[in-house]
N, C-alpha and C positions, 0 to 999 in steps of 0.2 A: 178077911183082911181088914186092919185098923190101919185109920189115917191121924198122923198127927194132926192136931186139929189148934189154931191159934187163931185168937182175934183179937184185932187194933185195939189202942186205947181210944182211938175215937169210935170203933164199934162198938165198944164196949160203953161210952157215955150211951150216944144215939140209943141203945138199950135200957140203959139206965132211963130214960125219959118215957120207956112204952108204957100206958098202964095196963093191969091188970084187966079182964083176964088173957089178952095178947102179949102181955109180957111173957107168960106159963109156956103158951103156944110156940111163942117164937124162939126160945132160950131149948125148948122140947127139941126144935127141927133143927137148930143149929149144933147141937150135940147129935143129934141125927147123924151129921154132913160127918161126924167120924168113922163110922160104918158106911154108907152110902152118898157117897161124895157128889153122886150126879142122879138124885131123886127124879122120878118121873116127874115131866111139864117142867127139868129146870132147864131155866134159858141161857146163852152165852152171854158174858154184859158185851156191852159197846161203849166206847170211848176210854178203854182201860188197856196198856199194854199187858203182857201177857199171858200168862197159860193159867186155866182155870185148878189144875192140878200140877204140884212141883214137886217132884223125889218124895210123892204118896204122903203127901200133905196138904189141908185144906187155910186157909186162911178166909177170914172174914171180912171184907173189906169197910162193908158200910151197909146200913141198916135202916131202911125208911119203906113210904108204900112204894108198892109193884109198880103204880103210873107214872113214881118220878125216877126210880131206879131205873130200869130197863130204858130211858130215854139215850 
């Protein structure tokens, strides 16, 4: 089963800014999130109203490292 898969235009700057070769990496996993919306080790965010999944669709919220995201 495939997810529609959309990301913000500020997800999409935030990306814009990764360099290489974590940009390859990360742009890889988040076309991942179309197939597999909930990869092993992912976490729920905090501090975000709703549902991690909506009418089997993925959206991207925002884009930085793991120890300022997940705070």
């Amino acid at each position: 089963m495939s997810y529609a898969l959309r990301i913000l235009p500020r997800a999409e700057k935030q990306l814009s800014r990764v360099n290489s070769p974590q940009y390859d990496s990360i742009k890889a996993k988040i076309l991942d999130l179309g197939t597999t919306p909930r990869p092993a080790g992912c976490k729920k965010l905090r501090g975000h109203e709703g549902w991690r999944i909506i009418a089997k669709a993925v959206t991207v919220l925002k884009i930085g490292h793991r120890g300022e995201i997940y705070k």
